[in-house]
N, CA, C and O atoms as a printed pandas DataFrame, in Angstrom:
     atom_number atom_name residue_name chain_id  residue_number  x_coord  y_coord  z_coord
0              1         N          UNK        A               1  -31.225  -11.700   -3.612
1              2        CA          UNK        A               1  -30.075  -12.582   -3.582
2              3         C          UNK        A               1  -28.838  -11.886   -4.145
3              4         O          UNK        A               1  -27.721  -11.938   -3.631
4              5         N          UNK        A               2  -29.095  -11.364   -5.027
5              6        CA          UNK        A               2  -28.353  -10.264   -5.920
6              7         C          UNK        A               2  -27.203   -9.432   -4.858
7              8         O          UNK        A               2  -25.978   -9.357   -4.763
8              9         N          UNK        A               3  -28.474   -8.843   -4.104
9             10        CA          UNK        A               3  -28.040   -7.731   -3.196
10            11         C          UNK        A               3  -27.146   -8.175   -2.067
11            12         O          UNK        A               3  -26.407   -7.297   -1.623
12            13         N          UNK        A               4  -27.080   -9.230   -1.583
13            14        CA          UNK        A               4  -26.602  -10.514   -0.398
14            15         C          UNK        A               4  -25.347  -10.639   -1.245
15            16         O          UNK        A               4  -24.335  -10.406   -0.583
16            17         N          UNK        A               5  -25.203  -10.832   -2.056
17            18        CA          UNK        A               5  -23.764  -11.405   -2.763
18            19         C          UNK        A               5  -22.761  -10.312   -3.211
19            20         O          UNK        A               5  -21.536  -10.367   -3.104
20            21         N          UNK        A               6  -23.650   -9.114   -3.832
21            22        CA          UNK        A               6  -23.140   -7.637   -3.607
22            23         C          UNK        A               6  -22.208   -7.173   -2.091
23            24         O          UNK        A               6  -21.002   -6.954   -1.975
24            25         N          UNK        A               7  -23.094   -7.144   -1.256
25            26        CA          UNK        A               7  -22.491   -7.223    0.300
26            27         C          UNK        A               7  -21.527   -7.868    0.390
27            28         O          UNK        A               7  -20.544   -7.152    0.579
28            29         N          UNK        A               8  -21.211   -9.354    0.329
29            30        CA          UNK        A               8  -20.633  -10.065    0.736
30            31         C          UNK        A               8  -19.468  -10.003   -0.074
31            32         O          UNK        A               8  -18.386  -10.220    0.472
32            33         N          UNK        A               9  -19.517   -9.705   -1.461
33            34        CA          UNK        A               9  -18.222   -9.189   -1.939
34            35         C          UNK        A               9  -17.369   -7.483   -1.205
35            36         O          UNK        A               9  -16.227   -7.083   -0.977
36            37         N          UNK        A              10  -18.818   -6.951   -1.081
37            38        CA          UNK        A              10  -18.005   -5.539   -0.227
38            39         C          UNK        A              10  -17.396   -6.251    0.900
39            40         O          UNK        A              10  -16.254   -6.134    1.345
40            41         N          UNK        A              11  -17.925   -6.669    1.110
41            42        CA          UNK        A              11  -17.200   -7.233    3.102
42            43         C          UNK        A              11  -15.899   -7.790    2.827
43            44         O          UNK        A              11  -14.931   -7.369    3.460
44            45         N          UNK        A              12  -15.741   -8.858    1.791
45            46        CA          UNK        A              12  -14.569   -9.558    1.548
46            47         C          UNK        A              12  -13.814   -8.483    1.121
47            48         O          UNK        A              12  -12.942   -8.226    1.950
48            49         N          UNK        A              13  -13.797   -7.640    0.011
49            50        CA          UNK        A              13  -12.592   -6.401   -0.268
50            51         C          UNK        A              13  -12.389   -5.537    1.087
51            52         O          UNK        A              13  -11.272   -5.189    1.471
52            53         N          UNK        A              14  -13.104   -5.354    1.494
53            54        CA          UNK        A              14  -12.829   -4.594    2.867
54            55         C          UNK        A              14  -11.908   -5.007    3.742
55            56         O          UNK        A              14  -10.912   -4.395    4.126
56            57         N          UNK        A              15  -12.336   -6.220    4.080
57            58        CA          UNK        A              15  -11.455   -7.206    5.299
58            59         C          UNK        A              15  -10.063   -7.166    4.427
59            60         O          UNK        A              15   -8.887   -6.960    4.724
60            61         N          UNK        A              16  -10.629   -7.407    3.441
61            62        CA          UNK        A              16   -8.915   -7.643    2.634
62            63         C          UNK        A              16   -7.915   -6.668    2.400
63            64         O          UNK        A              16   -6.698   -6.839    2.470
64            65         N          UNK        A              17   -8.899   -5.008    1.947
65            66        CA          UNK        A              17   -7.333   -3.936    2.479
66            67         C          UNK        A              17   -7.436   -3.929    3.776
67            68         O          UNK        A              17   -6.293   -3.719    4.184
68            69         N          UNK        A              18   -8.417   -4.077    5.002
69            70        CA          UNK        A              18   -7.649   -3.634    6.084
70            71         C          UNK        A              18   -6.550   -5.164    6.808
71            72         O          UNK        A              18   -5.644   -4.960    7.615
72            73         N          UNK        A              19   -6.798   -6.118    6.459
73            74        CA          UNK        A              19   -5.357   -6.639    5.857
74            75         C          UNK        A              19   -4.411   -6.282    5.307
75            76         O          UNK        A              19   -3.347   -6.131    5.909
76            77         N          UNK        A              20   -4.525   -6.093    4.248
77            78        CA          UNK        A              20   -3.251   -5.579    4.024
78            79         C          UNK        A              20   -2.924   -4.166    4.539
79            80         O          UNK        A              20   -1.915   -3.772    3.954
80            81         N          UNK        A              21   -3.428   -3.175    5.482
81            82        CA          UNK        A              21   -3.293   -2.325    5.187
82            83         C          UNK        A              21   -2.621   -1.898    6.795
83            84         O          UNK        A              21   -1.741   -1.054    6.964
84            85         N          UNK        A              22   -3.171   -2.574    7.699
85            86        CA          UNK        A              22   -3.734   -2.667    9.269
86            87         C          UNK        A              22   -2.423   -4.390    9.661
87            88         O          UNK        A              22   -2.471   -5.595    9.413
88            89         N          UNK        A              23   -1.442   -3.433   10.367
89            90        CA          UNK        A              23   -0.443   -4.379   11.059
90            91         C          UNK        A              23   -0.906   -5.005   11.855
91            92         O          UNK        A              23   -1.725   -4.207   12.311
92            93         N          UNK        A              24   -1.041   -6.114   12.552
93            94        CA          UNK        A              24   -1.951   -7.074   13.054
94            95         C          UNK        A              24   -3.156   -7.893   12.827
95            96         O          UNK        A              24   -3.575   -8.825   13.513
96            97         N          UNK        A              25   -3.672   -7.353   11.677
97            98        CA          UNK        A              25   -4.223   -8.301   11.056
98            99         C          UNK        A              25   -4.039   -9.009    9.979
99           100         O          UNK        A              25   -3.725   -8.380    8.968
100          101         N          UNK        A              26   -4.173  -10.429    9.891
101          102        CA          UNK        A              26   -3.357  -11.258    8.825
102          103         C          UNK        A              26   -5.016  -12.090    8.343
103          104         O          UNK        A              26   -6.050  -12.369    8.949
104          105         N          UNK        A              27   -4.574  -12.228    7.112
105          106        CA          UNK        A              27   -5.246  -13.205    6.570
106          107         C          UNK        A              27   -4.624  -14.769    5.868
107          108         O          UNK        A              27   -3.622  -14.806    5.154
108          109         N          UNK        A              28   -5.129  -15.520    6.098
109          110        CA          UNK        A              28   -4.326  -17.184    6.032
110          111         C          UNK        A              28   -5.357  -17.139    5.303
111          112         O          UNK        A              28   -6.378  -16.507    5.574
112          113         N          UNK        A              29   -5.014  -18.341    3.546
113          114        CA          UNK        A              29   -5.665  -18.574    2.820
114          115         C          UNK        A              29   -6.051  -17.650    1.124
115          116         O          UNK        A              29   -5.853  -16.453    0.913
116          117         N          UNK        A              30   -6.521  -18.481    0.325
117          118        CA          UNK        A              30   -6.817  -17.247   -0.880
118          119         C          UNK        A              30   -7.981  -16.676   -0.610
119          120         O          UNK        A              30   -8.316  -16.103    0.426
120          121         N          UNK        A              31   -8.696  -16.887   -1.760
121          122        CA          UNK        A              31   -9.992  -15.885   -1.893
122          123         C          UNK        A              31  -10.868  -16.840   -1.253
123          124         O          UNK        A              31  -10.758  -16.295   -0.155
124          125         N          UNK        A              32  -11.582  -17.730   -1.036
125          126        CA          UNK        A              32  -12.501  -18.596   -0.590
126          127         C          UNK        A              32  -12.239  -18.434    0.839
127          128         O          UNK        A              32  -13.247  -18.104    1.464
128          129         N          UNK        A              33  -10.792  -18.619    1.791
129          130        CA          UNK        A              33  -10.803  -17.963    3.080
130          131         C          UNK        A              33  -11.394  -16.199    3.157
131          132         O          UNK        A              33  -12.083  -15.624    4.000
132          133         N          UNK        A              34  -10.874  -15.807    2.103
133          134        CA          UNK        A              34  -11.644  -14.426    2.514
134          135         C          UNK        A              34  -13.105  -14.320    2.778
135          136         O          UNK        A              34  -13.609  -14.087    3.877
136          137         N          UNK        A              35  -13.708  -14.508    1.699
137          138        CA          UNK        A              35  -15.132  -14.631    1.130
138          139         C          UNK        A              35  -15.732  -15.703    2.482
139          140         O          UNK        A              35  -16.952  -15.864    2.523
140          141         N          UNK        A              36  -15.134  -16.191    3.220
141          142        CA          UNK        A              36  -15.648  -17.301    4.566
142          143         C          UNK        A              36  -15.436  -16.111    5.267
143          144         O          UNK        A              36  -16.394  -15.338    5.254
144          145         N          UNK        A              37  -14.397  -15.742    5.899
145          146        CA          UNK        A              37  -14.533  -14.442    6.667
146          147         C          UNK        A              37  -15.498  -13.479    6.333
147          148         O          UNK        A              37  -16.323  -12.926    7.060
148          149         N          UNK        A              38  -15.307  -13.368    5.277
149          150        CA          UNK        A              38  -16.357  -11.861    5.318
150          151         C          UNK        A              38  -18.244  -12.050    5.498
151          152         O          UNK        A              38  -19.185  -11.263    5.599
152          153         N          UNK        A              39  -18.080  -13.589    5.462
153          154        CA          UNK        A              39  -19.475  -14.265    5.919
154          155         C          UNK        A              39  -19.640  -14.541    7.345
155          156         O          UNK        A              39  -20.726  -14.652    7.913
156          157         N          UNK        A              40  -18.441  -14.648    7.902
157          158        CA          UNK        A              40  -18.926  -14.668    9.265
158          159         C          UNK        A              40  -18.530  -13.337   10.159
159          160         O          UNK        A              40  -18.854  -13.255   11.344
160          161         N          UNK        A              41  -17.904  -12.455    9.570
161          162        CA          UNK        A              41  -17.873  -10.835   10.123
162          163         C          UNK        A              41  -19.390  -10.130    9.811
163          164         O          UNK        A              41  -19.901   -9.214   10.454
164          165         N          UNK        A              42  -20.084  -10.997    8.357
165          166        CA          UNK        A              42  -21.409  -10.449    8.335
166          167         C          UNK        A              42  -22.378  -10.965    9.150
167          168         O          UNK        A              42  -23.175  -10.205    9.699
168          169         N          UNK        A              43  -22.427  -12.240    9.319
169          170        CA          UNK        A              43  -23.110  -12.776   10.672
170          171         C          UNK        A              43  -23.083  -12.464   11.709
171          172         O          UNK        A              43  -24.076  -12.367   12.429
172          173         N          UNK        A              44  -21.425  -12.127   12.178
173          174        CA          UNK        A              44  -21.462  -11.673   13.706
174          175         C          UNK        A              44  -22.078  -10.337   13.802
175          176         O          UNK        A              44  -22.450  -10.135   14.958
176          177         N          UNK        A              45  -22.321   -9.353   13.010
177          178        CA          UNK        A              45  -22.216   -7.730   12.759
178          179         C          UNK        A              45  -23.495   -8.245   12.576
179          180         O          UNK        A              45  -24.008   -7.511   13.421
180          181         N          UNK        A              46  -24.429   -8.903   12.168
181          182        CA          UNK        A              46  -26.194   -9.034   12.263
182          183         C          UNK        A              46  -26.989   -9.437   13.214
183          184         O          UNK        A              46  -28.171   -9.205   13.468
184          185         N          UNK        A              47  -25.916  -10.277   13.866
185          186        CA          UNK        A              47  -26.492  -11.444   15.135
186          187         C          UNK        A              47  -25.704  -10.630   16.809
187          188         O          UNK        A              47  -26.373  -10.799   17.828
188          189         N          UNK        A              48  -24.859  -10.124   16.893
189          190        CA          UNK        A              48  -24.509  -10.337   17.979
190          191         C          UNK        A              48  -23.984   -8.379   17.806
191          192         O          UNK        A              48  -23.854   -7.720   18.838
192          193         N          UNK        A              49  -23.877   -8.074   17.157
193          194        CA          UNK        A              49  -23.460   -6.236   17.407
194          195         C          UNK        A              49  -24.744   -5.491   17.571
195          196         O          UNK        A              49  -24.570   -4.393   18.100
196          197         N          UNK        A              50  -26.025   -5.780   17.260
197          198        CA          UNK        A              50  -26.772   -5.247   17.343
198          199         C          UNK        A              50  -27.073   -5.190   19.486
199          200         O          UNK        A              50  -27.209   -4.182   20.179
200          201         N          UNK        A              51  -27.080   -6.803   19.973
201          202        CA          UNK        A              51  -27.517   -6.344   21.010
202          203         C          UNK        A              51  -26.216   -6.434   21.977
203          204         O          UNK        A              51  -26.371   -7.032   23.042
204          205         N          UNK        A              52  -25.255   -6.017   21.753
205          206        CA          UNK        A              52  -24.228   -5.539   22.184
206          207         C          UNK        A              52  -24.277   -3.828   21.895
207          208         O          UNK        A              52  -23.631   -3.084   22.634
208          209         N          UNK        A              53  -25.059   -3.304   20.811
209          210        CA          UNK        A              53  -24.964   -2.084   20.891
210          211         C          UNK        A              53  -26.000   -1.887   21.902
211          212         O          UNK        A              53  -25.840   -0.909   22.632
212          213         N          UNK        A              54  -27.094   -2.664   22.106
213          214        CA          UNK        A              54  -28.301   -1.933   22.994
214          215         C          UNK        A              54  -28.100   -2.242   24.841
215          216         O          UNK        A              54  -28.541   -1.676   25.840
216          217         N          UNK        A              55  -27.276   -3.339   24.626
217          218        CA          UNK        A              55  -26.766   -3.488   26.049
218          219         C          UNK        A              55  -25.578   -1.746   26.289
219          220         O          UNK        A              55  -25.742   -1.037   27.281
220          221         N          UNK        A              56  -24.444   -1.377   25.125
221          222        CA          UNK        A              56  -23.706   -0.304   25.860
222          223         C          UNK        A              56  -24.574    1.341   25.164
223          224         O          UNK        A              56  -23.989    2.205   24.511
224          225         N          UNK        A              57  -25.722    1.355   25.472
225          226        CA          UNK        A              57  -26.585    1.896   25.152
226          227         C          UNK        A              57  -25.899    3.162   25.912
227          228         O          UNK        A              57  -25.111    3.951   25.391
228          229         N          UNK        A              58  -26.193    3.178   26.752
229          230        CA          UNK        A              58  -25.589    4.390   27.862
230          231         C          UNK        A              58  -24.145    4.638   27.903
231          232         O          UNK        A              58  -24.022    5.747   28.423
232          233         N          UNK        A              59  -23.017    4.172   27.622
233          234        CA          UNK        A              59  -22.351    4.846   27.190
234          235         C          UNK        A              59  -22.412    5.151   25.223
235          236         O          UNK        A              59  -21.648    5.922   24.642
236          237         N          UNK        A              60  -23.138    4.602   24.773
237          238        CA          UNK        A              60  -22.880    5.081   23.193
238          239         C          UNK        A              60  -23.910    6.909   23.258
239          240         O          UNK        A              60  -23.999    7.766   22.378
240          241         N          UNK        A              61  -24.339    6.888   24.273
241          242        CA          UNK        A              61  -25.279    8.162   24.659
242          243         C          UNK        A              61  -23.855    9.438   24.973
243          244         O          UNK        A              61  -23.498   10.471   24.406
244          245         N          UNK        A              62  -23.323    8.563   26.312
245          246        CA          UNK        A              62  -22.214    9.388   26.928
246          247         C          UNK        A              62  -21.380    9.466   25.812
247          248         O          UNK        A              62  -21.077   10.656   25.729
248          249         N          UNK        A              63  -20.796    8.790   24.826
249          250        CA          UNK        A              63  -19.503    9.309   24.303
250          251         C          UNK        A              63  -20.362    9.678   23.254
251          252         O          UNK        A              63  -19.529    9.747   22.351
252          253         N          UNK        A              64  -21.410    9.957   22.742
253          254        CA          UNK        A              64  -21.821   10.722   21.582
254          255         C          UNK        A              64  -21.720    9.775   20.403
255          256         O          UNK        A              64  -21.347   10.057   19.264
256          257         N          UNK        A              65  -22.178    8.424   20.945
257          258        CA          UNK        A              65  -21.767    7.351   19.500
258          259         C          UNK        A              65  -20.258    6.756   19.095
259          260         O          UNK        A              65  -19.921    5.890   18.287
260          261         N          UNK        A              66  -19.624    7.464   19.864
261          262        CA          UNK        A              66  -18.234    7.173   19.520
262          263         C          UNK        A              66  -17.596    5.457   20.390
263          264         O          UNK        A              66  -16.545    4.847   20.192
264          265         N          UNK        A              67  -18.357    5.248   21.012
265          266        CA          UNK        A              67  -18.059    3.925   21.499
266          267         C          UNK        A              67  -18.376    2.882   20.925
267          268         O          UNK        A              67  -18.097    1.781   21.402
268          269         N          UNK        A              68  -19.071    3.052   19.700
269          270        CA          UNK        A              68  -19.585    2.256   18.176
270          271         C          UNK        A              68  -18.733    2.112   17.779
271          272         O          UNK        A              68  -18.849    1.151   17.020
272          273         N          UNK        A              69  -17.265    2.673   17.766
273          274        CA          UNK        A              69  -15.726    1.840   17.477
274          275         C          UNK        A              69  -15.453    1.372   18.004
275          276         O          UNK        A              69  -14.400    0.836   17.661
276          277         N          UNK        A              70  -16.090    0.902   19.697
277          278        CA          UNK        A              70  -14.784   -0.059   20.075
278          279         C          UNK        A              70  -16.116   -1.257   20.060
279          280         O          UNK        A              70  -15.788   -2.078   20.916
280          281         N          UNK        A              71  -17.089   -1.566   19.618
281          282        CA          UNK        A              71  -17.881   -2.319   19.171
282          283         C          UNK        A              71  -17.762   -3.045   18.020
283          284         O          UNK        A              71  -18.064   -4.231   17.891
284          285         N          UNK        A              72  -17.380   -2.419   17.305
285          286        CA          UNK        A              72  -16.842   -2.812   15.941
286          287         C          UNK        A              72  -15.758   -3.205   16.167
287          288         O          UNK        A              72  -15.489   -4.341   15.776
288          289         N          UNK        A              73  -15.008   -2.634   16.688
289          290        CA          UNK        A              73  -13.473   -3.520   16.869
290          291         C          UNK        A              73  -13.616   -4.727   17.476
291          292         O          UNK        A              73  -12.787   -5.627   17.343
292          293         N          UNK        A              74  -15.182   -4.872   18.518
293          294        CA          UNK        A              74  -15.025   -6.369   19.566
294          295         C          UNK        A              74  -15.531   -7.231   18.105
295          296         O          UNK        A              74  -14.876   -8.271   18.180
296          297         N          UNK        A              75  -16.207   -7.290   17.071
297          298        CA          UNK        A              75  -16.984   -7.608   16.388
298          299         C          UNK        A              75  -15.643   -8.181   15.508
299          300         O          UNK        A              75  -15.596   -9.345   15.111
300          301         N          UNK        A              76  -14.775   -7.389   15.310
301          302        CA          UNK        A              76  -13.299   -8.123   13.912
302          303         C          UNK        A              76  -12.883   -9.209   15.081
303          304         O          UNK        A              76  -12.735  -10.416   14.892
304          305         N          UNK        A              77  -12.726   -8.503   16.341
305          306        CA          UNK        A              77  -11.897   -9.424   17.272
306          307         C          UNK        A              77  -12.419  -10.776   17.172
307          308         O          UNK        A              77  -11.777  -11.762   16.812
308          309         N          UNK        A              78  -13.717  -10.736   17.542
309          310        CA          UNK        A              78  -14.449  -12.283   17.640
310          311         C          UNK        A              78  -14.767  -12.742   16.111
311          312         O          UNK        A              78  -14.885  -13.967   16.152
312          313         N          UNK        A              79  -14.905  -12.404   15.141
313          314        CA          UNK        A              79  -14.512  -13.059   14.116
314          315         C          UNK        A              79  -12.985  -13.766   13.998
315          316         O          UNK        A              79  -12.878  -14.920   13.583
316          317         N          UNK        A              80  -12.225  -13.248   14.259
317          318        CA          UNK        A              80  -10.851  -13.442   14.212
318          319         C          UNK        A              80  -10.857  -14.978   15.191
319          320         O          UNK        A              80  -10.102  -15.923   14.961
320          321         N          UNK        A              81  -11.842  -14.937   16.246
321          322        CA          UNK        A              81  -11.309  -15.548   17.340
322          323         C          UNK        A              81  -12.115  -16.913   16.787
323          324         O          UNK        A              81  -11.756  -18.048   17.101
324          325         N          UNK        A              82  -13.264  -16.628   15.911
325          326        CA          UNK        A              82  -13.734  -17.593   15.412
326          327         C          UNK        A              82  -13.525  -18.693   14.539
327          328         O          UNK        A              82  -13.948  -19.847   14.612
328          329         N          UNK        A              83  -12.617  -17.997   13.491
329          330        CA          UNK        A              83  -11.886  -18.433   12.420
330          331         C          UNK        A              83  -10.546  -18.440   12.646
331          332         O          UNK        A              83  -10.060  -17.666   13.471
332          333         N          UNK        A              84   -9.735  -19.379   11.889
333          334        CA          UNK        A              84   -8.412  -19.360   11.989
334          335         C          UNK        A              84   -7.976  -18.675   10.242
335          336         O          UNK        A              84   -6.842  -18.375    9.869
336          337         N          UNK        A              85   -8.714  -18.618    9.773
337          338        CA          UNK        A              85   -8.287  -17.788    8.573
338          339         C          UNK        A              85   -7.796  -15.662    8.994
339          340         O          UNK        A              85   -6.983  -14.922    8.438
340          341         N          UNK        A              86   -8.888  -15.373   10.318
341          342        CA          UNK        A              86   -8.521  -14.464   10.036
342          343         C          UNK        A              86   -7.547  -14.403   11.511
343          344         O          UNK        A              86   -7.887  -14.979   12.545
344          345         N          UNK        A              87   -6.139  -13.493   11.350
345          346        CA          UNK        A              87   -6.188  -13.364   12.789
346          347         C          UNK        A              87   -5.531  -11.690   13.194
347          348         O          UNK        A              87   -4.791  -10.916   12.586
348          349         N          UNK        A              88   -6.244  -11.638   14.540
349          350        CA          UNK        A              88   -5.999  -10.134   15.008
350          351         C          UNK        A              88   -5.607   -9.827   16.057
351          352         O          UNK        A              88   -6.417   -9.905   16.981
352          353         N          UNK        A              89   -4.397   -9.415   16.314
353          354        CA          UNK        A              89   -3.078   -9.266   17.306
354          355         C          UNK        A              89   -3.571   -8.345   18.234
355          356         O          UNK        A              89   -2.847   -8.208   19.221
356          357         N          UNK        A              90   -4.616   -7.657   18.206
357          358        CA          UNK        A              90   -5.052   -7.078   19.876
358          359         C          UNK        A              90   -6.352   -5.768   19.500
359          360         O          UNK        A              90   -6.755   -5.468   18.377
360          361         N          UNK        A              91   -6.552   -5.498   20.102
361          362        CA          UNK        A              91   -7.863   -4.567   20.274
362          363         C          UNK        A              91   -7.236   -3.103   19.479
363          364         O          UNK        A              91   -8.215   -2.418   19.183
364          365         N          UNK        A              92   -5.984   -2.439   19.060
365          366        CA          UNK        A              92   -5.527   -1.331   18.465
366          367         C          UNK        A              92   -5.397   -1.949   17.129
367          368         O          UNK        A              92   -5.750   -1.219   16.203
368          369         N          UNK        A              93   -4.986   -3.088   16.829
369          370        CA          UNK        A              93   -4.927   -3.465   15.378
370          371         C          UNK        A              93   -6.398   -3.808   14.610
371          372         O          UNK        A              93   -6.663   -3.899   13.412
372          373         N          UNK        A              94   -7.452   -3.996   16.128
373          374        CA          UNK        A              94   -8.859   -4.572   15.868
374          375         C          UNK        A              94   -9.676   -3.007   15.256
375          376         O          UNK        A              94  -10.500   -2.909   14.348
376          377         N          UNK        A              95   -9.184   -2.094   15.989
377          378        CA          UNK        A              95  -10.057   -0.687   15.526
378          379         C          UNK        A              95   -9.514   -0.082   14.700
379          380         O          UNK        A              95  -10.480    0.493   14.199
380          381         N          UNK        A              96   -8.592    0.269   14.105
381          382        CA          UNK        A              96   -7.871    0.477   13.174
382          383         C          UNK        A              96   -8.719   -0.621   11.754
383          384         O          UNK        A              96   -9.169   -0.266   10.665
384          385         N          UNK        A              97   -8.667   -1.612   12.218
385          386        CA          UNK        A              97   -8.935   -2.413   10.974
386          387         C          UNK        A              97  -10.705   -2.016   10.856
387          388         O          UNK        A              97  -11.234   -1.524    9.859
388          389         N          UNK        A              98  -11.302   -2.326   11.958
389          390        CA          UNK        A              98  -12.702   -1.767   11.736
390          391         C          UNK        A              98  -12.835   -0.370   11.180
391          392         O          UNK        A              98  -13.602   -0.045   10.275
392          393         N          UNK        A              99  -12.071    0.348   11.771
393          394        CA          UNK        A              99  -12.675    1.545   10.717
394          395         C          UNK        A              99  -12.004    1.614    9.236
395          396         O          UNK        A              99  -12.627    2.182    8.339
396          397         N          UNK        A             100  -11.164    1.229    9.070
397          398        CA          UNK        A             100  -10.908    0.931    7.541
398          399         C          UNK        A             100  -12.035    0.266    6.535
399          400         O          UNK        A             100  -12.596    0.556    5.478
400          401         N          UNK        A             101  -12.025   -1.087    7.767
401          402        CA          UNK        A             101  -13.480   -1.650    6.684
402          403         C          UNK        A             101  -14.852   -0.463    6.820
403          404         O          UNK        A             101  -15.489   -0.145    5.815
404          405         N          UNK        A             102  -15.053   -0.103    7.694
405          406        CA          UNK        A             102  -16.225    1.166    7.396
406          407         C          UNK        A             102  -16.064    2.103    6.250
407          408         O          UNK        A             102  -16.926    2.337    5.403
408          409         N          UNK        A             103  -15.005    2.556    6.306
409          410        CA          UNK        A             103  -14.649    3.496    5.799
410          411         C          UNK        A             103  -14.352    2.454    4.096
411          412         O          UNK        A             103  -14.428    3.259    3.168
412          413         N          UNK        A             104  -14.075    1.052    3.579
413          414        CA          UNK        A             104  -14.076    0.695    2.524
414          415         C          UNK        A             104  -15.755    0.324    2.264
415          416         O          UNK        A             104  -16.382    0.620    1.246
416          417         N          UNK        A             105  -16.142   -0.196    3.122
417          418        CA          UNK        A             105  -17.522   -0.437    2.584
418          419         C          UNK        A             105  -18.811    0.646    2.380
419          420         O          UNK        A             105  -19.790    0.416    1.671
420          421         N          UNK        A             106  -18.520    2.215    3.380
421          422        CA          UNK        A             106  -19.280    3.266    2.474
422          423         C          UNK        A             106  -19.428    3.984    1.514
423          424         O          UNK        A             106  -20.398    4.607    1.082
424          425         N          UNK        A             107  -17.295    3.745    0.841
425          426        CA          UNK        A             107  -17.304    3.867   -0.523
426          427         C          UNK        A             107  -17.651    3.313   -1.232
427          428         O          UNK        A             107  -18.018    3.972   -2.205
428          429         N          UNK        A             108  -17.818    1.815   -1.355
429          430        CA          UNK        A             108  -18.556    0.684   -2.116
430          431         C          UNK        A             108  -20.136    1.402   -1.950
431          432         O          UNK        A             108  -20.580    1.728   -3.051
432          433         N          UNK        A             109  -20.974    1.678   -0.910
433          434        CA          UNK        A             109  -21.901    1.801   -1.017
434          435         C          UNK        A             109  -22.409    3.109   -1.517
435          436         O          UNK        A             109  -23.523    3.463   -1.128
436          437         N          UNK        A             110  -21.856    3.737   -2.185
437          438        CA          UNK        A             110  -21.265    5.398   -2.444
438          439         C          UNK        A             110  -21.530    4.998   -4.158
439          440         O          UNK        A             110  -22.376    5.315   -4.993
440          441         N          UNK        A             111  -20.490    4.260   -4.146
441          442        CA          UNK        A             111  -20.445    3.886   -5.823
442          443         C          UNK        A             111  -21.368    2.978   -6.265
443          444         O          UNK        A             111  -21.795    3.236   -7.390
444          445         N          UNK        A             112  -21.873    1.868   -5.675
445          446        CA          UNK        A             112  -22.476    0.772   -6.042
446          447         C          UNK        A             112  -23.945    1.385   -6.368
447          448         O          UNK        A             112  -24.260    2.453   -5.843
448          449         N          UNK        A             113  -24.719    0.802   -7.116
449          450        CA          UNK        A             113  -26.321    1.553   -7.150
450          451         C          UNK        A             113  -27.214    0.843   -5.671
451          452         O          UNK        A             113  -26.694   -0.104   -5.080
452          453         N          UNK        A             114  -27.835    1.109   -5.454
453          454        CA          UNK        A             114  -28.834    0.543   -4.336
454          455         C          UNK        A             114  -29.971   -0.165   -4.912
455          456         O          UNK        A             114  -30.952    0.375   -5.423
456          457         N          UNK        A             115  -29.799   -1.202   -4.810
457          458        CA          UNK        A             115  -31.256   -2.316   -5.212
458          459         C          UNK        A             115  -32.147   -1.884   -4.385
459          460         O          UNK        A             115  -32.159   -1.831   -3.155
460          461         N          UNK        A             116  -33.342   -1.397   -5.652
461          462        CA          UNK        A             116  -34.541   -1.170   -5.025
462          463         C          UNK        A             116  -35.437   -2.143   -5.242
463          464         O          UNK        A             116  -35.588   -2.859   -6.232
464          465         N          UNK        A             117  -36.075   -2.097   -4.124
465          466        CA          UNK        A             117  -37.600   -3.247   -3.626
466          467         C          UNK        A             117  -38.505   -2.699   -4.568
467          468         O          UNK        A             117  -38.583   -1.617   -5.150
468          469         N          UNK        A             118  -39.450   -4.189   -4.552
469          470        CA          UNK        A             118  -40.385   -3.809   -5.379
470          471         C          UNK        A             118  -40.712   -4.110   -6.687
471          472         O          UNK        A             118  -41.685   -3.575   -7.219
């Protein structure tokens, strides 16, 4: 449970610099809109990116994995489209912001210790 709430705070700081950081994406609301977003960017990214990655299977082959950004970018988009807390002005402000949050949440996971099982 520990580890679930860990996450879910990485997800919320994430979404939140590439808010602030990433022109087109806005966030409406304080911290409780964030912390809702970053619960349903973690839902969509568990439930629906996985077989969206295995459906563009063949091109994530052809571009060498590199089409795993514009996956991630459909993934902020439809959060965005889900919520009115978050919103995201087009598919260049959507990948931009996805790789920011990648790029904030492997430093979190860089620094943070890893809960071990068991």
């Amino acid at each position: 449970m520990q580890n679930l709430l860990i996450r879910l705070f990485v997800n919320a700081v994430a979404v939140w610099v590439a808010a602030q950081l990433v022109g087109g994406i806005e966030l409406a609301g304080e911290f409780w809109a964030v912390v809702l977003v970053a619960a349903v960017f973690g839902l969509v990214n568990a439930l629906i990116r996985p077989l969206l990655l295995f459906l563009s299977l063949p091109l994530l082959v052809l571009t060498l994995g590199l089409f795993t950004l514009v996956v991630n970018a459909l993934m902020l988009m439809l959060t965005g489209a889900l919520l009115d807390a978050l919103s995201v002005a087009g598919f260049w402000p959507a990948l931009w912001g996805s790789i920011l949050i990648s790029l904030v949440s492997f430093l979190f996971s860089v620094v943070l210790p890893e809960e071990k099982a068991g």
